[in-house]
N, C-alpha and C positions, 0 to 999 in steps of 0.2 A: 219865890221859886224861879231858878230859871229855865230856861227851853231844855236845858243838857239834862238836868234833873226830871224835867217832865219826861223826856226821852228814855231814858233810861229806867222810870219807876214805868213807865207803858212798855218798856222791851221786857221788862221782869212779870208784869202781871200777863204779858201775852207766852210768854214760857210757862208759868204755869198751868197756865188755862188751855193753852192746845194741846191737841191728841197727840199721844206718842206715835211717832212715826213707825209704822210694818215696818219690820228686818225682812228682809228679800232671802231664803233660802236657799240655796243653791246646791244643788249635786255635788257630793265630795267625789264619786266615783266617775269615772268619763264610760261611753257607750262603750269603748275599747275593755275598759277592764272588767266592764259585766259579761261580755259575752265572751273575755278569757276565761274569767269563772266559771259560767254556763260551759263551756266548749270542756272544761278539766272535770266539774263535778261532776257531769253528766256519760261523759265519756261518748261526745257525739259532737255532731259538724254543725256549727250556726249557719245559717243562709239569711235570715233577715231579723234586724233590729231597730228599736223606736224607744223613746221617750216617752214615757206616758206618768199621765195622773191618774192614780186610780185609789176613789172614792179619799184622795186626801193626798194619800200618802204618793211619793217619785218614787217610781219606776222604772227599768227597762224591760220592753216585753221582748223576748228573743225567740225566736223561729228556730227551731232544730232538727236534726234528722240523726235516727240510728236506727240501723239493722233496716235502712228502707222504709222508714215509721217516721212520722213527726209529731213531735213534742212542742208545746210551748211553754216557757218557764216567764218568771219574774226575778229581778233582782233588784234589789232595793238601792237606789241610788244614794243613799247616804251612807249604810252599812258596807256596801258592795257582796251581802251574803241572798242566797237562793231564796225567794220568800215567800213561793209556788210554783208547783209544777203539775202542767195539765197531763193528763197521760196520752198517751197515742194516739192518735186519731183513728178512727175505723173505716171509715169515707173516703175514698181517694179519686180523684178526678183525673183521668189523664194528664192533664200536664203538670198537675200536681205532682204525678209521679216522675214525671221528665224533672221536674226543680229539684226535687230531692236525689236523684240520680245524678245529677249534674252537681251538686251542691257536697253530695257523700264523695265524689269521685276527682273534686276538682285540685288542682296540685297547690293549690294553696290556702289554708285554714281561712275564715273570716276573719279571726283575730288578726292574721300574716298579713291579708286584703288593707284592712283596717289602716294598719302603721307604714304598709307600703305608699296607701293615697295620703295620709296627712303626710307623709315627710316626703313627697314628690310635690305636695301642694303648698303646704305648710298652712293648712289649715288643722280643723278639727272634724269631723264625723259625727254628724248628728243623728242620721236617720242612712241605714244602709236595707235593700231588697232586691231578692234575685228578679231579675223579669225575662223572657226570651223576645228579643229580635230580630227578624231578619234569620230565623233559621238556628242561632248563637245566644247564648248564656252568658247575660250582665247581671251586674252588680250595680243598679242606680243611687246613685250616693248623692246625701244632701251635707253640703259644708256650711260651717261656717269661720269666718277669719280669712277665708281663700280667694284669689283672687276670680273666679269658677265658681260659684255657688251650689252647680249642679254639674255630676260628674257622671259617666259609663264606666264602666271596665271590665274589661273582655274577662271570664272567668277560666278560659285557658292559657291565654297569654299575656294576661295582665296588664295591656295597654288601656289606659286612661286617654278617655275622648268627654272635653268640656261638651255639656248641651250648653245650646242657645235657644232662649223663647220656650223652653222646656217648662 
């Protein structure tokens, strides 16, 4: 026998003998078209969304407001279909109420938010939440693909300010 043969009878007995390699899954849906969904089925204003595992299965959990109430749904990141919805919360905290006020009232949909910062960035949209600073209603946005990783943006004027050391 020579080396090429030993070679090759050791490359074939080691393909059968190792583990099949995990397939990696991945989201067919993007954050952007859960929370178009969410914002259509629901007939309400998303304010904040994420990526989540939950107990298995890909998700997005989306932050909602209607009639001044907030909801939070799921939507299944592979399907892109609604796959819970929590019902309205009954608790509201002061500023809780300020987000959703700001959120219900602002001149541009999340979805709108969403496709304005990926194609000003050219990135994607992973994790998007309203927060107040400085007095003013953002939209902190985590990218990725971008050269920005982390983004503001004014939720009345729409300007886009990268964080640094954020």
């Amino acid at each position: 026998m020579n080396i090429r043969t030993i070679l090759l009878a050791a490359a074939a007995a080691a393909a059968v003998t190792a583990p099949a390699v995990a397939q990696v899954v991945r989201p067919k849906v993007t954050l952007a078209q859960a929370v178009a969904t969410a914002e259509r089925e629901l007939g309400a204003r998303a304010y904040d969304a994420e990526f989540d595992m939950d107990l298995g299965d890909m998700v997005y959990e989306i932050g909602l407001v209607k009639n001044g109430k907030p909801m939070e749904v799921r939507v299944d990141a592979l399907t892109g279909q609604v796959v819970h919805q929590a019902k309205p919360l009954r608790a509201r905290l002061p500023i809780v109420g300020e987000h959703l006020k700001a959120a219900q009232t602002a001149p541009r949909t999340l979805t709108q938010t969403i496709a304005m910062v990926e194609d000003a960035t050219k990135g994607k949209v992973a994790e998007i939440g309203l927060e107040r600073r400085g007095g003013r209603h953002y939209y902190e946005i985590e990218l990725v693909g971008a050269q920005d990783r982390d983004v503001l943006v004014d939720i009345r004027t729409g300007a886009i300010t990268p964080l640094i050391g954020d």
